[in-house]
VOKE-211027 format. One record per residue: residue in three letters; x, y, z of N, C-alpha, C, O in turn. Coordinates in steps of 0.1 Angstrom, whole numbers, padded with zeros to 4 digits, always signed. Example, Ala and Ser with C-alpha at 12.3 -4.5 7.8 and 13.67 -1.06 7.14 Angstrom:
ALA+0132-0057+0078+0123-0045+0078+0132-0033+0078+0142-0033+0085
SER+0128-0022+0071+0137-0011+0071+0129+0000+0079+0134+0011+0080
//
This chain:
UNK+0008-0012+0000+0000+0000+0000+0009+0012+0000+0016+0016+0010
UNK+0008+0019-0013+0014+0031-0011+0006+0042-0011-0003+0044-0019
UNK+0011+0051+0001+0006+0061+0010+0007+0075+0006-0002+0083+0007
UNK+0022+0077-0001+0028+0086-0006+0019+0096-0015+0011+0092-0023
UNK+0021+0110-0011+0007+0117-0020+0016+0130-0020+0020+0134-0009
UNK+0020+0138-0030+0022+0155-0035+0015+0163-0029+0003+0165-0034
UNK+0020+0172-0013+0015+0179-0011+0014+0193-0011+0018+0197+0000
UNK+0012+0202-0018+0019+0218-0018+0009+0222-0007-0003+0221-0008
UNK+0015+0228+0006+0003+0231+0014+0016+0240+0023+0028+0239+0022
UNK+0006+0249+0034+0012+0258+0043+0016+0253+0058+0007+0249+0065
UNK+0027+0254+0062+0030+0242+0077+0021+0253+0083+0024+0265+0081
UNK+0012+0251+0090+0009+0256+0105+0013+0252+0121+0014+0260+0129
UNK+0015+0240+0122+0025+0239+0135+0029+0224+0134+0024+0215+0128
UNK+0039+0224+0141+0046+0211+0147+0040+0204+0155+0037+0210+0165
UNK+0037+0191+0152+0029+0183+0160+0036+0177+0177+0031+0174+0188
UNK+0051+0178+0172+0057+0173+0186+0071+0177+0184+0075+0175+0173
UNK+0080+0182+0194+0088+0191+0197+0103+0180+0190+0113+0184+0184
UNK+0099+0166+0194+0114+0157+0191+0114+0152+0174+0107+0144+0168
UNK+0124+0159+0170+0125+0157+0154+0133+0146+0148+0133+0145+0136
UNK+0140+0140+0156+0153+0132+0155+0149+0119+0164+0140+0121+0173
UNK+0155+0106+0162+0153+0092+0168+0160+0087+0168+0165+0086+0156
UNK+0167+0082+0176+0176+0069+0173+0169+0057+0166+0158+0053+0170
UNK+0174+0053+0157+0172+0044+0147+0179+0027+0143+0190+0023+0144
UNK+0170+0020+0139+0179+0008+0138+0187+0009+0125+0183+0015+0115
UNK+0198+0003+0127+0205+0003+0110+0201-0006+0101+0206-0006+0090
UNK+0190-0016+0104+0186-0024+0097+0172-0021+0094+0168-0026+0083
UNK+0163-0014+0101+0146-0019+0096+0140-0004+0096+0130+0000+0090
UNK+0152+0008+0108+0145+0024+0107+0142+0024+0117+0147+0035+0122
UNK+0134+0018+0126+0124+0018+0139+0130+0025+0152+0140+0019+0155
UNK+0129+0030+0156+0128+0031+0168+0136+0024+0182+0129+0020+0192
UNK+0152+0025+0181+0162+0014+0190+0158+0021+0206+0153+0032+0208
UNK+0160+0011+0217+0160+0015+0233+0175+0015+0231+0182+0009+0222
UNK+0179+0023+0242+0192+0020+0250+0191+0010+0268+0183+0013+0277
UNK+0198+0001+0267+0207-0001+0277+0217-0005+0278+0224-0011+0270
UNK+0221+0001+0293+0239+0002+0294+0244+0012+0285+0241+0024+0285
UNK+0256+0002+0274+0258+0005+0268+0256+0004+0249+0262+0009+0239
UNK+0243-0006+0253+0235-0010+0241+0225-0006+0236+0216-0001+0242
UNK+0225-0008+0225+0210-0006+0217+0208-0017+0213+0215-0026+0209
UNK+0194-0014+0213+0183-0028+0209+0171-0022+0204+0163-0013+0209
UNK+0171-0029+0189+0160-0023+0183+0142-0038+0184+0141-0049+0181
UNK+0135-0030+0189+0129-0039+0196+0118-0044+0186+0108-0050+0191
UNK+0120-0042+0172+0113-0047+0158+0118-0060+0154+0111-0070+0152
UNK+0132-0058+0152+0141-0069+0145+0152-0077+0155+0159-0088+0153
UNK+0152-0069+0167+0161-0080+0168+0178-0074+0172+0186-0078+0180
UNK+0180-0062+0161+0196-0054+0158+0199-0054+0173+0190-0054+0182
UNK+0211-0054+0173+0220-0051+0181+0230-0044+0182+0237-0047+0172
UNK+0238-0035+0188+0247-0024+0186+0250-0020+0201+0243-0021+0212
UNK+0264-0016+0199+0270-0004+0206+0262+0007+0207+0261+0013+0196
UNK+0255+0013+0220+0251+0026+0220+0256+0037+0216+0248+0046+0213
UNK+0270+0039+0214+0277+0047+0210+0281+0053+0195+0286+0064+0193
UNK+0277+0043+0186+0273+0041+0171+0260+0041+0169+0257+0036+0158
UNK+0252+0044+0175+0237+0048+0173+0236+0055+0159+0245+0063+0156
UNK+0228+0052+0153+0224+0065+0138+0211+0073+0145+0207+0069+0156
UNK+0205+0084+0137+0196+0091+0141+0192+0095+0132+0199+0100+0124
UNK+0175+0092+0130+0167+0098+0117+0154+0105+0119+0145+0102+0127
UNK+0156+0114+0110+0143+0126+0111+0134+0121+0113+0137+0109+0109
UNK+0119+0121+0118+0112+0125+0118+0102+0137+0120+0099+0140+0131
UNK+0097+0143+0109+0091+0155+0118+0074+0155+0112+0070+0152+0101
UNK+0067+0158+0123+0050+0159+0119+0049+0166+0120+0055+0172+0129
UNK+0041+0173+0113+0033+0187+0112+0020+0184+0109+0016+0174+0104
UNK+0014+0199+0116-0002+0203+0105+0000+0212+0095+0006+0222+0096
UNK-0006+0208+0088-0003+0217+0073-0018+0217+0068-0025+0207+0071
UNK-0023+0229+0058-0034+0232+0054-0029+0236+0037-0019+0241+0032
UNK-0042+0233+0031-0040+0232+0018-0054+0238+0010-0063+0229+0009
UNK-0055+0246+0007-0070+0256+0004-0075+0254+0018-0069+0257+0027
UNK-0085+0249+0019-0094+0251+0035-0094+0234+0043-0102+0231+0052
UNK-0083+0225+0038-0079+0215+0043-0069+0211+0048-0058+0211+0043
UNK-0073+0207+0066-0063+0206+0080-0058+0193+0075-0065+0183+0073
UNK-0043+0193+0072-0035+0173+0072-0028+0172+0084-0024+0183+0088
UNK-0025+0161+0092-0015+0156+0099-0004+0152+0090-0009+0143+0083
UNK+0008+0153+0087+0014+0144+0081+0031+0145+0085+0037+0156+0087
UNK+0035+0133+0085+0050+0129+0090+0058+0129+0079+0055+0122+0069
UNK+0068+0137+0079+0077+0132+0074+0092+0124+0076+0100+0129+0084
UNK+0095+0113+0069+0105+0102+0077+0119+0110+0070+0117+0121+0064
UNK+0129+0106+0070+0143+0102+0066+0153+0112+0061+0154+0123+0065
UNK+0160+0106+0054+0173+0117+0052+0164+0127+0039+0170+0137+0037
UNK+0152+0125+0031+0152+0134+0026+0148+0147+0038+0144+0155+0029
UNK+0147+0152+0046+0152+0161+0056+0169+0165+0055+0174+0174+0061
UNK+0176+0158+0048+0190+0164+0053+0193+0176+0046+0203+0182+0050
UNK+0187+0181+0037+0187+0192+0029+0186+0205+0033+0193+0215+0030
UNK+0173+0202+0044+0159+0212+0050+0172+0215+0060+0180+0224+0061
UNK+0171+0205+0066+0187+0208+0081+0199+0210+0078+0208+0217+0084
UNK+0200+0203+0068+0215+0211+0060+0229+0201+0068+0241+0201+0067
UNK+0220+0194+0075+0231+0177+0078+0222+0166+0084+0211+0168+0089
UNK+0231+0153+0082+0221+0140+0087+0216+0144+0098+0219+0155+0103
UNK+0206+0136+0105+0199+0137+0122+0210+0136+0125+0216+0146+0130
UNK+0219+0121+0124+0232+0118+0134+0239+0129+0137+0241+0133+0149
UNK+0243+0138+0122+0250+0150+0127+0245+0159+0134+0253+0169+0137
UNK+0233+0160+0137+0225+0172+0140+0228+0164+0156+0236+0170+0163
UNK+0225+0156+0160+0222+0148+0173+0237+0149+0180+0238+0147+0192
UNK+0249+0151+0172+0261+0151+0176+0261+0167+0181+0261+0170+0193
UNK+0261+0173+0175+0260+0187+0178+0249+0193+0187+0252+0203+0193
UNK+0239+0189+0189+0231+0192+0202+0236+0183+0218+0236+0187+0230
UNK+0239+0173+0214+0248+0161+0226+0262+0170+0231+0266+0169+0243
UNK+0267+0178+0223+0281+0184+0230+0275+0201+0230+0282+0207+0238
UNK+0268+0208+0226+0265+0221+0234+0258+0219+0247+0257+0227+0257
UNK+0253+0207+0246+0241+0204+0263+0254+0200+0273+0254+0201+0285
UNK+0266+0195+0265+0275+0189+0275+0283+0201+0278+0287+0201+0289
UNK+0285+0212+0271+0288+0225+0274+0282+0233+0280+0290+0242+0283
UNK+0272+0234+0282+0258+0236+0288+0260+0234+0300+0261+0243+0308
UNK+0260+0220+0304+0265+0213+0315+0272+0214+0327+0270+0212+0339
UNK+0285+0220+0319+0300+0223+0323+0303+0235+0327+0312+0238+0334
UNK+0291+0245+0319+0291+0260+0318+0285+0263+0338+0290+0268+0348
UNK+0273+0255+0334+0261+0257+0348+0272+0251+0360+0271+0257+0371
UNK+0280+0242+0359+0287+0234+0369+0294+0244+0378+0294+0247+0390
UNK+0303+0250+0362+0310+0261+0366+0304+0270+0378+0306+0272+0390
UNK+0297+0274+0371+0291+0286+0377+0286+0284+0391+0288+0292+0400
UNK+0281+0272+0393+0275+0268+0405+0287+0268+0418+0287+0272+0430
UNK+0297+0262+0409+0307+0260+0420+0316+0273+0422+0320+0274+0433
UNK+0319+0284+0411+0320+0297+0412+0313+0305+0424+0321+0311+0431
UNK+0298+0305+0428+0287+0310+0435+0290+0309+0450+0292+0317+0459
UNK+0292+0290+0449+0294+0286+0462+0304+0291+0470+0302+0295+0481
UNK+0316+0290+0464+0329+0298+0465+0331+0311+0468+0341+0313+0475
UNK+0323+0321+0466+0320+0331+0466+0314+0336+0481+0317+0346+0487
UNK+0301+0325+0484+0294+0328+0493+0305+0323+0503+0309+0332+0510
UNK+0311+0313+0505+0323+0308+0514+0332+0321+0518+0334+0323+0530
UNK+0337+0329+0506+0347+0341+0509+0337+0348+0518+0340+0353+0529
UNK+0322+0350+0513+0319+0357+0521+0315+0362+0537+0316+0372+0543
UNK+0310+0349+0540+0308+0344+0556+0321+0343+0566+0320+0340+0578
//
């Protein structure tokens, strides 16, 4: 059954905030982590968490003359729109949050230090 349909229509909003998944390298679906594994819980894959891939999805509502659609869009045709793979996009959000992280750490322990001099 093919689903696939041409749609020229206007995005009105995003259906859900996470655009990116970790992914099986074999079937697309949807992998868990544990530990240090993934397990894709369709097929069976198995992997190193650390070699995870990551693929688009993003849903929207979109209107087209005076008709509301739900519709998803899957895969790397997204790498265009983002201008790199999910993986690369998901590497680059994983190390500003870890910078992020390190920044806030800072700071906290900066504060503490501070209040110490001061008492």
């Amino acid at each position: 059954m093919n689903r696939r349909k041409f749609l020229l229509a206007s995005v009105i909003a995003l259906q859900n905030s996470s655009f990116i998944y970790p992914s099986c390298q074999r079937c697309f679906s949807r992998i868990i982590f544990v530990s240090k594994r993934s397990s894709c819980p369709k097929c069976g894959c198995t992997s190193e968490a650390e070699n995870a891939n990551y693929r688009y999805k993003l849903s929207l509502k979109v209107a087209e003359s005076n008709k509301l659609y739900a519709i998803t869009v899957f895969g790397s045709c997204l790498d265009t729109f983002f201008g790199l793979t999910a993986t690369g996009l998901h590497r680059i959000l994983k190390n500003n949050m870890e910078m992020v992280q390190i920044l806030v750490t800072f700071y906290h322990s900066a504060m503490a230090t501070k209040e110490k001099s001061e008492h």
